[in-house]
MARLUM-238680 format. One line per 10 residues: number of its first residue (from 1); for each residue z, x, y of N, C-alpha, C, O, CB. Coordinates in pm, 1 decimal, always signed. Glycine has a CB too. Layout:
! MARLUM-238680
NUM> Z X Y Z X Y Z X Y Z X Y Z X Y; ...;
***
This chain:
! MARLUM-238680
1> +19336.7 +4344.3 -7591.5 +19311.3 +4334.7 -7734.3 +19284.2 +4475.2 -7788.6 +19240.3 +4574.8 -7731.1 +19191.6 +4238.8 -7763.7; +19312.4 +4461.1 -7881.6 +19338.9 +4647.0 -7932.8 +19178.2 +4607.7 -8024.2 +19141.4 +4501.2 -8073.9 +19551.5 +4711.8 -8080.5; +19104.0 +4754.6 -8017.7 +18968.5 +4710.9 -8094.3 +19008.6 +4747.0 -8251.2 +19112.6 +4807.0 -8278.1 +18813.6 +4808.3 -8034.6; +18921.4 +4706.9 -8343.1 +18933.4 +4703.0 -8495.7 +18843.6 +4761.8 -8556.0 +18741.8 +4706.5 -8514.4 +18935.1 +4584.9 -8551.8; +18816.2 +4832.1 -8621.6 +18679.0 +4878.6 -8718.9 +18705.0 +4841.0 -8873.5 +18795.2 +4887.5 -8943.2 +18650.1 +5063.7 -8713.7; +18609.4 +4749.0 -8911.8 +18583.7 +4669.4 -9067.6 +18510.5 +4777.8 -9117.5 +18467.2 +4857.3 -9034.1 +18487.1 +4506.7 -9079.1; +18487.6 +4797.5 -9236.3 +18427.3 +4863.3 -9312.0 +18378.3 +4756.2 -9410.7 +18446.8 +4688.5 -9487.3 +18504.6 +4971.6 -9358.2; +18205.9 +4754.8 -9387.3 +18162.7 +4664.1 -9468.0 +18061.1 +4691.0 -9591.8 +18033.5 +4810.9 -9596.6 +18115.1 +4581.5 -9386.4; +17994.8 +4612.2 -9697.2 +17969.4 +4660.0 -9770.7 +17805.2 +4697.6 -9717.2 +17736.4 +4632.9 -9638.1 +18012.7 +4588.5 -9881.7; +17770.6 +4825.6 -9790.5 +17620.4 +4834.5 -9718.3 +17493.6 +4832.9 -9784.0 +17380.1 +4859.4 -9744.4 +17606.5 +4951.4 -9649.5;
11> +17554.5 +4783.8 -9928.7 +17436.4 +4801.4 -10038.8 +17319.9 +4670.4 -10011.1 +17291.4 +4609.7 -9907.9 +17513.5 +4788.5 -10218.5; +17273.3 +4659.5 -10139.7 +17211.0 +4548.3 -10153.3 +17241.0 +4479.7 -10261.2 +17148.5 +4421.8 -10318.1 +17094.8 +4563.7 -10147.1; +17367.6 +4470.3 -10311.4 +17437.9 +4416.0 -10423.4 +17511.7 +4301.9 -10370.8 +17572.8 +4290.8 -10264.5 +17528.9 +4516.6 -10492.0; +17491.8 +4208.6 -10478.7 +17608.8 +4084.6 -10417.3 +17719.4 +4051.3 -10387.1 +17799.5 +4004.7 -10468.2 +17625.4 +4013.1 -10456.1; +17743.5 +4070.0 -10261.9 +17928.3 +4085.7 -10207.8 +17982.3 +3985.2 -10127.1 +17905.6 +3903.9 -10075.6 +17965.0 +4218.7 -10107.5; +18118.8 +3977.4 -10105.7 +18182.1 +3868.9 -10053.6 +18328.3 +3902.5 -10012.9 +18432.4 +3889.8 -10077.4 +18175.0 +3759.8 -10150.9; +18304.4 +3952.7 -9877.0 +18426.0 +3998.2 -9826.2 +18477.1 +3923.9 -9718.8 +18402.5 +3854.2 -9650.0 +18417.0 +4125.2 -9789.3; +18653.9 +3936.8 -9688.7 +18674.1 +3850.7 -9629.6 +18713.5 +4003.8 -9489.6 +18763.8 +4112.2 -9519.1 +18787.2 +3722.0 -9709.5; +18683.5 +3972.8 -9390.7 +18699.9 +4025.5 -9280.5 +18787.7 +3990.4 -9176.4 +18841.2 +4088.1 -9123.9 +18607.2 +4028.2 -9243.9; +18826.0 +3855.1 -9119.7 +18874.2 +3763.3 -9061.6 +18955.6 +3674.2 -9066.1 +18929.4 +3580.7 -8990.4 +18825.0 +3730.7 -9044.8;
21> +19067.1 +3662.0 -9138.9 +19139.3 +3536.6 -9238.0 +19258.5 +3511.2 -9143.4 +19370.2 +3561.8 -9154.6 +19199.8 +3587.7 -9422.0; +19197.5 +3384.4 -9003.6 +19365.7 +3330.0 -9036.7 +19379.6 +3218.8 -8959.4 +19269.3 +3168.8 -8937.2 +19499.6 +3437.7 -8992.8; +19465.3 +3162.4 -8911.7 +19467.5 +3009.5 -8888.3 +19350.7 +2963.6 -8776.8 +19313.0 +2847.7 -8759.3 +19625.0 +2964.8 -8830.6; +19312.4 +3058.3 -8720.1 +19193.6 +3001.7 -8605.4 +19037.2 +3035.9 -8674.3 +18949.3 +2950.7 -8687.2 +19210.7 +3103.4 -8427.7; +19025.1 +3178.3 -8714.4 +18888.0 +3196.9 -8800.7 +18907.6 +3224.9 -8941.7 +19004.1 +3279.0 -8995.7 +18800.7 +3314.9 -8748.9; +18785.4 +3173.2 -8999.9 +18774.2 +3244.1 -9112.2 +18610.3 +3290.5 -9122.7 +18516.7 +3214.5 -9147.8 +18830.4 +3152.7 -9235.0; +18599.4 +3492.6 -9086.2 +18506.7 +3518.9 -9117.0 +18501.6 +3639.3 -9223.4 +18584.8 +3728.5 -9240.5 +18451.4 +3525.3 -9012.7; +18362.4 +3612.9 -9299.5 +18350.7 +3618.0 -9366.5 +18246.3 +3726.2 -9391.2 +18193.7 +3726.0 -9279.9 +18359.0 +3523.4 -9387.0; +18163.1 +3842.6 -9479.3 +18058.3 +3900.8 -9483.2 +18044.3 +3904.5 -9612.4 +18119.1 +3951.6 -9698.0 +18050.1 +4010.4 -9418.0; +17888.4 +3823.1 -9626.1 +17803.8 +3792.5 -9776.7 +17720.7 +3864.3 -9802.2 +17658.1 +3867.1 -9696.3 +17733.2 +3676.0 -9798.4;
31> +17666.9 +3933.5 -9874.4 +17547.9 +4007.5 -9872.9 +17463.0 +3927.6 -10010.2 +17534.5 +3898.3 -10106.0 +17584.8 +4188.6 -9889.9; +17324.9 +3896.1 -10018.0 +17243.6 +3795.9 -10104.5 +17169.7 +3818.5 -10136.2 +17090.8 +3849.5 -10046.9 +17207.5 +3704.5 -10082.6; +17114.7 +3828.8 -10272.9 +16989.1 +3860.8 -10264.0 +16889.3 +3740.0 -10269.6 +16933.6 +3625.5 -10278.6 +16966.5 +3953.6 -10362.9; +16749.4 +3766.1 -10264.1 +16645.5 +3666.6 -10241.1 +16714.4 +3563.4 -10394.1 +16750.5 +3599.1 -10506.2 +16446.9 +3749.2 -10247.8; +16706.6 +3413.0 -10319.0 +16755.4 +3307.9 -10474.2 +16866.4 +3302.7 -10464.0 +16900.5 +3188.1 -10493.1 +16734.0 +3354.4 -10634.4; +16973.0 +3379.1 -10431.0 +17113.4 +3395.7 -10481.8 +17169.4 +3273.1 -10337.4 +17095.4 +3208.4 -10263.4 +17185.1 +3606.2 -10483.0; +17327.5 +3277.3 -10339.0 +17393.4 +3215.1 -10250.9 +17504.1 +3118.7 -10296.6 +17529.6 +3110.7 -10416.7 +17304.8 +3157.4 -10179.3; +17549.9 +3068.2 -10234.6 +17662.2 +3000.9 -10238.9 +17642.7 +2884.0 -10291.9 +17530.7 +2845.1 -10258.5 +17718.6 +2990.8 -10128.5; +17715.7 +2780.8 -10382.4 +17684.9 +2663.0 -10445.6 +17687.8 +2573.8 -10332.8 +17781.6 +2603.1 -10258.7 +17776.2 +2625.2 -10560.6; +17620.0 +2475.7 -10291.9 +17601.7 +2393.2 -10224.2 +17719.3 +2339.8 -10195.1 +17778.2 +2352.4 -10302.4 +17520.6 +2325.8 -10263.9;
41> +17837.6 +2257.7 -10078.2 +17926.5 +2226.2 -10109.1 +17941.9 +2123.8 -9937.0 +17864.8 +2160.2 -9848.1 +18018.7 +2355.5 -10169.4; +18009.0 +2042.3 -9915.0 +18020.9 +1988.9 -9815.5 +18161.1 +1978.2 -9747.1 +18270.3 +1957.0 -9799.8 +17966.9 +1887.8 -9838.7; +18128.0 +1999.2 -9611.3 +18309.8 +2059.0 -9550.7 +18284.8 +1981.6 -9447.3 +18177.2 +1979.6 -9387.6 +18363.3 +2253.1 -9498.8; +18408.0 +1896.3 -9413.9 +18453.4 +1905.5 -9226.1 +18489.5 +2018.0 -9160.4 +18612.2 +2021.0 -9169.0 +18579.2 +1827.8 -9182.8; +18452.6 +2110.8 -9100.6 +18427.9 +2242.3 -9052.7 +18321.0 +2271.9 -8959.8 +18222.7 +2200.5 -8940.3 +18408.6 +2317.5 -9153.4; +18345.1 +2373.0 -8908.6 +18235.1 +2398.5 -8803.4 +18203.5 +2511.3 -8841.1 +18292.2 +2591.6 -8812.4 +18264.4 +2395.5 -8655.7; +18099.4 +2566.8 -8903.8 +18032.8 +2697.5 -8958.0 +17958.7 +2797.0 -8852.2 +17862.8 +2779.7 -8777.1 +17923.1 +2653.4 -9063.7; +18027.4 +2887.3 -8873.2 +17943.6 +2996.1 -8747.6 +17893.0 +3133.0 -8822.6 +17977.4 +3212.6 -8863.6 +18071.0 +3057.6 -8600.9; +17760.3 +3156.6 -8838.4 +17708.7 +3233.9 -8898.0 +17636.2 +3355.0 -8845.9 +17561.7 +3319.9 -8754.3 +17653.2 +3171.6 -8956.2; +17629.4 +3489.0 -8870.3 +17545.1 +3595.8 -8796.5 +17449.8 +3653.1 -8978.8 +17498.3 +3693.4 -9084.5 +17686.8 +3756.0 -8687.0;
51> +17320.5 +3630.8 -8940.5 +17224.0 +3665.8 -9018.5 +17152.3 +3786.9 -8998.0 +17055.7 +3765.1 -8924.9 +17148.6 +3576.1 -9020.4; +17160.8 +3905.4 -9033.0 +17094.7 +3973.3 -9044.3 +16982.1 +4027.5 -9098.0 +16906.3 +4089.7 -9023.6 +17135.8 +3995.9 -9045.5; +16955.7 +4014.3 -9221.4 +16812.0 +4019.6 -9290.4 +16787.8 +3903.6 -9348.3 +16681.8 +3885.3 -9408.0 +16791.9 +4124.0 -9396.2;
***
């Protein structure tokens, strides 16, 4: 596998990048602030998440 370097966002502003897009993953990097986030929504899917702060 050949390695990859993403360039992601590093602020603390609200972002939504797609990193990963294709028929096996879709990942994703959100950045949130306290309150903020995604509208509630319900999927058949299997969600895999890495949390950092």
């Amino acid at each position: 596998m050949v390695e990859q370097v993403f360039k992601l966002a590093q602020g603390d502003e609200k972002a939504v990048e797609r990193v990963i897009f294709d028929e096996n993953v879709h990942y994703l990097h959100m950045v949130f602030n306290k309150d903020e986030g995604l509208p509630e929504h319900f999927s058949n899917s299997n969600v895999y998440m890495t949390v950092i702060r």
